[in-house]
N, C-alpha and C positions, 0 to 999 in steps of 0.2 A: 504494500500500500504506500503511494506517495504521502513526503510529510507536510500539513499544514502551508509550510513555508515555501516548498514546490508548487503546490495549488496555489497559495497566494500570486505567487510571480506567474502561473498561467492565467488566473484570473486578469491583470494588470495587463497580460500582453495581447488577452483577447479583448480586452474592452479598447487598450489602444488600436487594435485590427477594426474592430467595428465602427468606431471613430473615424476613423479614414476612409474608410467605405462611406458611409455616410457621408462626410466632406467632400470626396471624388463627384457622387450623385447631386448631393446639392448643388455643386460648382454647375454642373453637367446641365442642370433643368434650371440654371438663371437666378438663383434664389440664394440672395445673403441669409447672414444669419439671423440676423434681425427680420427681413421678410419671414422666413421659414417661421421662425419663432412666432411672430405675430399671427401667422396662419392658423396658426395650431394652439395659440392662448398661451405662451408659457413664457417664461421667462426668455432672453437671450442668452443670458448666461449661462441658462442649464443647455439648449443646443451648441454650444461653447466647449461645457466639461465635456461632456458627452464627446463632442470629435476630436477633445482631447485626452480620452481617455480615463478624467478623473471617475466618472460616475456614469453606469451601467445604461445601455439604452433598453427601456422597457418594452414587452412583448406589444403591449399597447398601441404605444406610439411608432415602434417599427413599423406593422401593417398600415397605420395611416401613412407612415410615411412612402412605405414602396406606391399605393396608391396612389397617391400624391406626384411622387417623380418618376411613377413607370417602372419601377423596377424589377420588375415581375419577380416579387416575392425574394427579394436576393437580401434584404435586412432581418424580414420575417426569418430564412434559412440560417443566417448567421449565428442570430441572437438565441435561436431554436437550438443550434450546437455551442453555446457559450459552455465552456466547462461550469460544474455546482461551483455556487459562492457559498463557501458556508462558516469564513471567516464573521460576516454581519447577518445574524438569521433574515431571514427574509423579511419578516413580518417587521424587523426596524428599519430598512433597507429605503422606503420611502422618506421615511420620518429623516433620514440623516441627508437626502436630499435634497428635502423642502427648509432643513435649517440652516445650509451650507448658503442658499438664498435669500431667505430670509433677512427682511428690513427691520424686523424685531420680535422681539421674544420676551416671553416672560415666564417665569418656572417657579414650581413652590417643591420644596422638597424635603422629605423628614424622615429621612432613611440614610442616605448617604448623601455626599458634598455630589453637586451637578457636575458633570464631567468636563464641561468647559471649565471648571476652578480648579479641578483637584492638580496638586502635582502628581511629577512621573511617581514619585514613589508611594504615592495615597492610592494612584490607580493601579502602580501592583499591587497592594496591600487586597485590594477590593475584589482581583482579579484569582487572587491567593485565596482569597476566603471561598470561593467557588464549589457549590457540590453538586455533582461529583466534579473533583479537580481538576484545571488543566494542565498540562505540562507545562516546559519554559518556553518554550517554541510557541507555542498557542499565547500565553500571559505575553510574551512579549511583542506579536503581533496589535493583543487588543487593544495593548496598551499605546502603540505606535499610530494606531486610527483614533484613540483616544485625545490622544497629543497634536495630532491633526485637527479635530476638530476646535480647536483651541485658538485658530488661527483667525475665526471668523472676529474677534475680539482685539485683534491686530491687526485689522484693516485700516488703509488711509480711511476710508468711511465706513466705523462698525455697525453691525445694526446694534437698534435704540434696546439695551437689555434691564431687564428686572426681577432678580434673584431674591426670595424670599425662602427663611431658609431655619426650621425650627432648630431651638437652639439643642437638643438633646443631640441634632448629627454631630456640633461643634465640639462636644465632649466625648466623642468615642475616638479611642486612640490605636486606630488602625495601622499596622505596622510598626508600633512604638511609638517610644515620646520622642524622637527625634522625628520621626516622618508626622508625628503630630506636631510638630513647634513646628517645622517649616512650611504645615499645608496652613496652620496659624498667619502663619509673614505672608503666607503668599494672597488669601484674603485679605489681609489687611493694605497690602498692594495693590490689590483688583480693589477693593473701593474707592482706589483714588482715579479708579480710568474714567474719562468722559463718556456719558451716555451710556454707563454702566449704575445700577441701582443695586446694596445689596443690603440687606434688611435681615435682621434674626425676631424671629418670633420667639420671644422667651417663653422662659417657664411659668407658670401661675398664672396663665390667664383667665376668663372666667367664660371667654366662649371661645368660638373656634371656626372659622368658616368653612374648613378642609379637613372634616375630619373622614372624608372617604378615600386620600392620599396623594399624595403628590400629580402634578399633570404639567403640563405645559401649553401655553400658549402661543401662536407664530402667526406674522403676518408675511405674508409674501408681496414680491413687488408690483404683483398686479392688485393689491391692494385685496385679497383673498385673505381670512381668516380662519385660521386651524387651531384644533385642540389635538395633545396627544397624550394618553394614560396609559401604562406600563399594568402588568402583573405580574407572577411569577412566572406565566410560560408562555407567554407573548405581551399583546400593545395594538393602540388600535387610532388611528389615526383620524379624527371627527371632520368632517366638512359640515356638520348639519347647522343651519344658522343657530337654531333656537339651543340647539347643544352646548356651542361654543356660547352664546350668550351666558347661559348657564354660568359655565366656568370663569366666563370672564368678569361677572360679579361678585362670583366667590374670590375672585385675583384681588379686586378693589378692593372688598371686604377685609381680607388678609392683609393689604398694606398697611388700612387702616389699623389693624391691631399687631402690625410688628413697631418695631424699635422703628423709629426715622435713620436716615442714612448715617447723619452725626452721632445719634447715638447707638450704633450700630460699632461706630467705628471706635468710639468709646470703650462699649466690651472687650474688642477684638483686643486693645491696648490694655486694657486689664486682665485679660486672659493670658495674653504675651507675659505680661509684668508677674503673674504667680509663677511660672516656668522657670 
């Protein structure tokens, strides 16, 4: 059996194969990216990764596409022989997609730190705790797409984010006290970024807006609003208005009863200060 880390590098080199396929055909039938894009509702940017290889072209949108530029079914057959991804299950596979684009985001989380903050060594820790466990070869890949996603926070223009974030994850000391004091510094760094929000909802409070579990919120650049909720053996990604309205009251709700940003950043510096 190939390891992991083989299928990952064939996964990479067939998405770059599909990528260029796709570029060839589009060049071929007249159509920039941006046209293509706009035809089909999507962003530009995702027909972008896509011919370049970063992010997967779905079954979906292949078929419209051959239709589209004639290709009698030649994306369709591609994507149909893409080797299994089973570095990112499937079922997250959208969601990391739609965040990579994504103009803003908002997360509540009471479980573990969101993966855009953790550092490398919280998200082994995280990856470590795993059952049944994975190897190092596996830990060190997911931790590598982990670290990637990381980026969207480093952009000349990030999207607008807002992390609320109950305070019991802050206290679990994942991987030890040194991988705890520096995933400490490292929130307390990430609160000073622009257009980043991060909030702890402390302990003792008397209500609660999210007591059904963490979720997230994303806007996309076509001004599209998504919810996303996790469980233990998948995730499900919302489009429905009235759904996401839902959650996005409960978001509001939740600010109003965390810590404000200042005093947010208050703890973070007394937490630091007892270590």
């Amino acid at each position: 059996m190939s390891s992991p880390r083989r299928r990952s590098r064939r996964n990479a080199s067939a998405m770059r194969m599909v990528g260029a396929l796709l570029a060839i055909h589009r060049e071929a039938a007249g159509y920039t990216q941006k046209s293509l894009a706009e035809h089909f509702v999507v962003g530009e940017e995702q027909i972008a990764s896509i011919e370049q290889g970063r992010r997967p072209l779905k079954m979906d949108l292949a078929v419209q596409l051959d239709a589209l530029l004639g290709t009698n079914r030649t994306l369709e057959t591609a994507v149909d022989h893409m080797p299994e991804v089973d570095l990112i299950p499937r079922w997250a596979e959208e969601y990391l997609d739609r965040e990579r684009e994504a103009i803003a985001i908002s997360l509540y989380a009471n479980q573990v730190l969101p993966g855009q903050l953790q550092t490398r060594a919280y998200a082994q820790a995280v990856f470590r705790s795993r059952v049944p466990v994975f190897d190092e070869d596996e830990i060190e890949q997911h931790v590598a797409k982990r670290m990637e996603r990381q980026e969207i926070l480093h952009r000349r223009v990030p999207p607008t984010t807002s992390f609320v974030i109950w305070e019991a994850v802050l206290h679990e000391r994942l991987g030890g006290q040194d991988v705890y004091v520096e995933q400490l510094r490292r929130l307390r760094e990430y609160a000073e970024l622009p257009g980043l929000a991060l909030q702890v909802l402390p302990f003792g409070r008397t209500s609660h807006a999210a007591l059904d579990g963490p979720f997230v919120l994303l806007e996309t650049p076509e001004h599209q609003r998504l919810a996303y909720t996790e469980t233990q053996r998948g995730s499900q990604l919302i489009a429905d208005p009235d759904e996401v309205a839902i959650l996005t009251q409960r978001c509001a709700m939740l600010r109003t009863q965390a810590l404000n940003a200042e005093d947010t950043r208050v703890l973070l510096d007394r937490m630091l200060g007892e270590q």
